[in-house]
C-alpha positions as CSV (number, residue, x, y, z in Angstrom):
1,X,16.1,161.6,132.6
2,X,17.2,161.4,128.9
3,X,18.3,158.4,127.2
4,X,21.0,157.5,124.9
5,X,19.9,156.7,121.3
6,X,20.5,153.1,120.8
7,X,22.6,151.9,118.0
8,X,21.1,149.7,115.5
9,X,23.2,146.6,115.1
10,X,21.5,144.6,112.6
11,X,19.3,144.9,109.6
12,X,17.7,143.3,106.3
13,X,19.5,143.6,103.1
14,X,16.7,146.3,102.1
15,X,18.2,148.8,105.1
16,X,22.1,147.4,104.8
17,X,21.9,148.3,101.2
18,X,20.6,151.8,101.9
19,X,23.3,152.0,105.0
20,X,26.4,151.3,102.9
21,X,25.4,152.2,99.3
22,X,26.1,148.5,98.4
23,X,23.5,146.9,96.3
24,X,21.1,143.6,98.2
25,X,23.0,141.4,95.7
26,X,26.6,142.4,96.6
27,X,25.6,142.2,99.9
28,X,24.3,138.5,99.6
29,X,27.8,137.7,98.1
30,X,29.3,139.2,100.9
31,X,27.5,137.0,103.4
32,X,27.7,133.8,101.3
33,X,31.7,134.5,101.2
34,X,32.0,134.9,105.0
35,X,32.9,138.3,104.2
36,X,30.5,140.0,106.4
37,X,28.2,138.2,109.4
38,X,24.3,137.5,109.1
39,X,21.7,135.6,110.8
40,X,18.5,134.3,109.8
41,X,16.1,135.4,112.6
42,X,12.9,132.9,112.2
43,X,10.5,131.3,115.0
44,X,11.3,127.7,116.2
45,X,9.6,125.3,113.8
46,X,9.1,128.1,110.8
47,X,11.0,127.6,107.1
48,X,10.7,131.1,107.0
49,X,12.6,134.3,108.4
50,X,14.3,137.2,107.8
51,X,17.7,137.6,106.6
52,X,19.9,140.2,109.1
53,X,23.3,141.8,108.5
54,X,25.5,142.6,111.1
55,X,25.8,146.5,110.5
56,X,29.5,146.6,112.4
57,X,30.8,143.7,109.9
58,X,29.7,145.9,106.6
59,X,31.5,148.7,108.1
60,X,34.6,146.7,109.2
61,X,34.4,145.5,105.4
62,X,34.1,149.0,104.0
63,X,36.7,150.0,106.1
64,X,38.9,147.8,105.1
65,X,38.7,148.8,101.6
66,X,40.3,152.3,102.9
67,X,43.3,153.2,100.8
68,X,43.0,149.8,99.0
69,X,44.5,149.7,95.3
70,X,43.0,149.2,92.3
71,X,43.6,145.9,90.5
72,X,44.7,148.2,86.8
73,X,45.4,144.8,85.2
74,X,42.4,142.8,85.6
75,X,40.1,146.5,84.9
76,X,41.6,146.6,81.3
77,X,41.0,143.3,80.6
78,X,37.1,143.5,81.6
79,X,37.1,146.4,79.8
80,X,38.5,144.2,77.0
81,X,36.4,141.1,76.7
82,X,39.1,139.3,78.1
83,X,38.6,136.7,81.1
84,X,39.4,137.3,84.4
């Protein structure tokens, strides 16, 4: 009997990063703005875990970016000096 591959649903920033081509800090941004869904997996009692992303958030994320527009005005004014 053969099996179906299982889908990976979540994994560290390391892995999301390579997944979507976004970069651990942008993805940290992400999840600090409620823009994409985490969890901290840890043991009961521990300080310390590992941070997971939701893989099916990034991609509703990236996909929502499909056919999105460019902000022109605030480019030129990076580009500039100026503020934002």
């Amino acid at each position: 009997m053969e099996h179906d591959p299982i889908a990976q649903r979540w994994a560290p920033y390391p892995e999301a990063s390579r997944f979507s081509g976004l970069s651990q800090r942008l993805l940290e941004d992400l999840v600090k703005d409620g823009l994409i869904v985490s969890s901290l997996a840890r043991r009961p009692g521990c300080v310390r875990g590992v941070r997971l992303v939701e893989l099916s958030s990034l991609d509703a994320y990236i996909r929502s970016g499909i056919n999105g527009k460019t902000d022109m005005a605030a480019l030129q004014r990076k580009r500039k000096g100026g503020a934002r």
